[in-house]
C-alpha positions as a Markdown table, in Angstrom:
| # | Residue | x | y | z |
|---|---|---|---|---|
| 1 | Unk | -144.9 | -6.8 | 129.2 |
| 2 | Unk | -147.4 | -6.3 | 126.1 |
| 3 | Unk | -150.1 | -8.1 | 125.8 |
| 4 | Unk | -150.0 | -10.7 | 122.7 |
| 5 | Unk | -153.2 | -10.2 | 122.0 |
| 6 | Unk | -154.2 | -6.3 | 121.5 |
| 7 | Unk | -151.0 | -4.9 | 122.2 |
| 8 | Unk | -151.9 | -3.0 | 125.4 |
| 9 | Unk | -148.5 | -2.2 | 128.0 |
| 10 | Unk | -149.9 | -3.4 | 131.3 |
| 11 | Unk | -150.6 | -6.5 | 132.9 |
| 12 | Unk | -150.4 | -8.0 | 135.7 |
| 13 | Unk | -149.2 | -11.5 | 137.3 |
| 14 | Unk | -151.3 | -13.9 | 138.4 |
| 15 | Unk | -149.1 | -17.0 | 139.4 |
| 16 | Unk | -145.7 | -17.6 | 139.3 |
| 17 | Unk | -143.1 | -20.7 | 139.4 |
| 18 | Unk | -139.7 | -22.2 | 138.8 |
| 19 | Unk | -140.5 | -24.6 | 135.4 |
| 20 | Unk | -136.7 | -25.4 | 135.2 |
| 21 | Unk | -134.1 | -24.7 | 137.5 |
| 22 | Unk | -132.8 | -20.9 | 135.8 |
| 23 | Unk | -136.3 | -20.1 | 133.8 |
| 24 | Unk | -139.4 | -18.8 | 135.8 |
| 25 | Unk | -142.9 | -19.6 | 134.2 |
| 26 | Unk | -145.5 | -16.3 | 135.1 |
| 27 | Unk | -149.0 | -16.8 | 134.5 |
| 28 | Unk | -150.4 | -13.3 | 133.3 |
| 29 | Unk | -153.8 | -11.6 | 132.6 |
| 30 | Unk | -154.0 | -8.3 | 130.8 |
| 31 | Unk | -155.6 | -5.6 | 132.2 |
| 32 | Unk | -157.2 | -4.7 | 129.5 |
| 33 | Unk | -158.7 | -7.4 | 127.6 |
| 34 | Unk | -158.6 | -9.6 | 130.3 |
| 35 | Unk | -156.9 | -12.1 | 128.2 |
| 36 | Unk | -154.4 | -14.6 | 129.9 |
| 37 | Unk | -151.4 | -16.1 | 128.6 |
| 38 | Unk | -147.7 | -17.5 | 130.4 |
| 39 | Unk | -144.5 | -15.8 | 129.5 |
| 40 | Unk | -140.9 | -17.4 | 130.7 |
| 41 | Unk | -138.0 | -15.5 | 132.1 |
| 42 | Unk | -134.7 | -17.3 | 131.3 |
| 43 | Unk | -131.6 | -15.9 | 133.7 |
| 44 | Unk | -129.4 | -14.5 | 130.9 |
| 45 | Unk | -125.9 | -16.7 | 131.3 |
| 46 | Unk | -122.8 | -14.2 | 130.6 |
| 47 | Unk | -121.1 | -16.1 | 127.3 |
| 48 | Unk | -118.6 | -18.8 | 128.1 |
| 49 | Unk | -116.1 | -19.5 | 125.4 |
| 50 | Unk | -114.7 | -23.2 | 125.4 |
| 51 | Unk | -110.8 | -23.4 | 124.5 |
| 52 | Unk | -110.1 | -26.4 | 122.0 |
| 53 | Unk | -107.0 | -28.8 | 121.7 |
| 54 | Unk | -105.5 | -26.3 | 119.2 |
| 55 | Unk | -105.7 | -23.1 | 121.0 |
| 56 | Unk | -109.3 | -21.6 | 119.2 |
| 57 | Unk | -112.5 | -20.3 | 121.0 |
| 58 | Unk | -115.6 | -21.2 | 120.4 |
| 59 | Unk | -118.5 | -20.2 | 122.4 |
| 60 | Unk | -119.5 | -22.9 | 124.6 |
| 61 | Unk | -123.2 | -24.7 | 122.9 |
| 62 | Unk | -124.5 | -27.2 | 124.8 |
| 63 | Unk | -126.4 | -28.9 | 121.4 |
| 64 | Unk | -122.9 | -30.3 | 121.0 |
| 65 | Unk | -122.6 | -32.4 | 124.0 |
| 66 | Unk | -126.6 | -33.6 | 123.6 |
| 67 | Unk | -125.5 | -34.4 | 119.6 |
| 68 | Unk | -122.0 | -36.4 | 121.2 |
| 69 | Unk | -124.8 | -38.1 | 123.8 |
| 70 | Unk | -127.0 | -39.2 | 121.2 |
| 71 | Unk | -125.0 | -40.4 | 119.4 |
| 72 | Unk | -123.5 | -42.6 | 122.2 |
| 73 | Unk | -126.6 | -43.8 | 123.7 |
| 74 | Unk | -128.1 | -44.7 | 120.1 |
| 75 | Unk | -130.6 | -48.0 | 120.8 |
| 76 | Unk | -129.7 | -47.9 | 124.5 |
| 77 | Unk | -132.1 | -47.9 | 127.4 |
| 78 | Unk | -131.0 | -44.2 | 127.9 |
| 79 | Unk | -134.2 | -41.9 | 128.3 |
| 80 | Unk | -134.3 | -38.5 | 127.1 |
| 81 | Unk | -134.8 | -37.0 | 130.5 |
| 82 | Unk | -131.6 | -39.3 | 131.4 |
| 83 | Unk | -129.2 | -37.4 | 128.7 |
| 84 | Unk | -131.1 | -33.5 | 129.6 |
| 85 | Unk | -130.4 | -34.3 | 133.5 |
| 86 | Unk | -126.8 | -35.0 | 132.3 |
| 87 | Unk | -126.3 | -31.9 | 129.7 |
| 88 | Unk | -127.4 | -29.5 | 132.7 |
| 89 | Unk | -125.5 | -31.0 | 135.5 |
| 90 | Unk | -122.8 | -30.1 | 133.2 |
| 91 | Unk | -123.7 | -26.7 | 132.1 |
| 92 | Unk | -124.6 | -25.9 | 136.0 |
| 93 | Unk | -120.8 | -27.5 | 137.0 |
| 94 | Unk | -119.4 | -25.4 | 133.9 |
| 95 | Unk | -121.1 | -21.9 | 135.0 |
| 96 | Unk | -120.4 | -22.8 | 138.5 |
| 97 | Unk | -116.5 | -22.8 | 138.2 |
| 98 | Unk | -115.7 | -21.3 | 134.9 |
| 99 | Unk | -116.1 | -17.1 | 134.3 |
| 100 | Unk | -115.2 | -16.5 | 130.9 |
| 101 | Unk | -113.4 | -19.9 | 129.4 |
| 102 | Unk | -113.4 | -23.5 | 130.0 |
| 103 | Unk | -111.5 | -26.1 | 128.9 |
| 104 | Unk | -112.7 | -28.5 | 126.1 |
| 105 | Unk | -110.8 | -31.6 | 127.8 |
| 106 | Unk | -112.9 | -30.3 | 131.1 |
| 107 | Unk | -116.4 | -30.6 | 129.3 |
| 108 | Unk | -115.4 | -33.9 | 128.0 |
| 109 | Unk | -114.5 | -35.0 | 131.2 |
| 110 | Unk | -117.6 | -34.5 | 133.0 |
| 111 | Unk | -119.4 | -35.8 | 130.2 |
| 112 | Unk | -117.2 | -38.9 | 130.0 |
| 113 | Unk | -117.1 | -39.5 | 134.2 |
| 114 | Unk | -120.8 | -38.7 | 134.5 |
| 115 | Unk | -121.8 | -41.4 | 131.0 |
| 116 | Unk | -119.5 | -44.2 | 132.3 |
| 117 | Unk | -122.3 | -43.9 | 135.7 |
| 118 | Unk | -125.6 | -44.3 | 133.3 |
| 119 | Unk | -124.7 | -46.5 | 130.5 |
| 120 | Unk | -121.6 | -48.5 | 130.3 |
| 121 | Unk | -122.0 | -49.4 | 126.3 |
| 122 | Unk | -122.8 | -46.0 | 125.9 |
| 123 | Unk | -119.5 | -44.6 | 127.7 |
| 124 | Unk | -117.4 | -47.1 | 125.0 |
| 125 | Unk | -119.3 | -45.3 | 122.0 |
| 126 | Unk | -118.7 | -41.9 | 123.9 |
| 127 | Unk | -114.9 | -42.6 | 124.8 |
| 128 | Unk | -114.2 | -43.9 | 121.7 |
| 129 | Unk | -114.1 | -40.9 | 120.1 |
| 130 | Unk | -113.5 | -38.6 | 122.9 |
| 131 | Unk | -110.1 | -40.2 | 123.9 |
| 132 | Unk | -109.6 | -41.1 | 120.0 |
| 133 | Unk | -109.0 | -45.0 | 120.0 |
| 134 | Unk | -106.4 | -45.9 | 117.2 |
| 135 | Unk | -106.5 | -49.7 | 117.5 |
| 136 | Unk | -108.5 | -52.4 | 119.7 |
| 137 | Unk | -105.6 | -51.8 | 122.1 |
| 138 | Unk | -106.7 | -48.2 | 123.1 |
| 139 | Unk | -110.4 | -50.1 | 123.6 |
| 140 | Unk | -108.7 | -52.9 | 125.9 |
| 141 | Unk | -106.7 | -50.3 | 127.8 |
| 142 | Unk | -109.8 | -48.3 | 128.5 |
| 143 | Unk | -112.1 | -51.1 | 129.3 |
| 144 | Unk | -109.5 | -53.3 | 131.7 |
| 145 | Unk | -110.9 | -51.1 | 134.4 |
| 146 | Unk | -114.3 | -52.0 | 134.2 |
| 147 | Unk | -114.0 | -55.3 | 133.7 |
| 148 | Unk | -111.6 | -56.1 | 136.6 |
| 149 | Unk | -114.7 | -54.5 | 138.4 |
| 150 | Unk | -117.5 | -56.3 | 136.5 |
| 151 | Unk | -115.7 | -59.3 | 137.6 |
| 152 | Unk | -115.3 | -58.9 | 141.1 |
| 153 | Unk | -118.9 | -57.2 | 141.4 |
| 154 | Unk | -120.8 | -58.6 | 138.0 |
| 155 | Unk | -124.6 | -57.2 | 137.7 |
């Protein structure tokens, strides 16, 4: 590791910690100007593409789901650290059983199960366009459900 401040090829590590579940933070000093400064190592994931409705790849960019959240939980009591919990609990379940390609239906899925759990306005935004309602009748179908429930256990 070099030195950001004069360059110099060896330094050593003073503290070190887990700042996010696959990134270490490393507090370092430089052994020669005696500078310090914190570097991050990020575990390198190996690239998973996600396979889309009609057949094409794409490599898999969690921005998209966050952009889909957002959207979804607009004006909603959803905190940030809400929808970043979600997003990695879904990148985590996506590296944990997928090698090389996952389904798109599978990430919208999780996304859709885990949103219905944290916001039920948000999960009719979200499903709305995930599941492509035509008419109110798609709505109705999709919300009977969690009525019936709402009804027989109302908050």
């Amino acid at each position: 590791m070099n030195c950001p401040f004069c360059r110099h090829d060896e330094t050593k590590v003073i503290d070190s910690r887990a700042s996010e579940p696959t990134v270490i933070r490393r507090r370092r000093e430089c052994l020669k100007c005696e500078r310090r400064f914190t570097t991050y190592e990020k575990i390198e994931q190996a690239l998973i593409k996600v396979i889309k409705k009609d057949g094409s790849r794409v490599p898999f960019d969690k921005e998209k789901i966050r952009f889909g959240l957002e959207k979804a939980c607009y004006k909603r009591p959803v905190s940030q650290e809400k929808i970043e919990l979600l997003i990695n609990t879904v990148e985590s379940d996506i590296y944990d059983n997928f090698e090389n390609e996952v389904p798109a239906r599978y990430i919208g899925e999780k996304v859709f199960n885990q949103l219905r759990e944290i916001d039920q306005v948000a999960f009719v935004r979200f499903a709305s366009v995930y599941r492509e309602f035509k008419d109110v009748n798609d709505f109705v179908e999709e919300l009977g459900p969690m009525l019936d429930q709402w009804v027989e256990h109302p908050r």
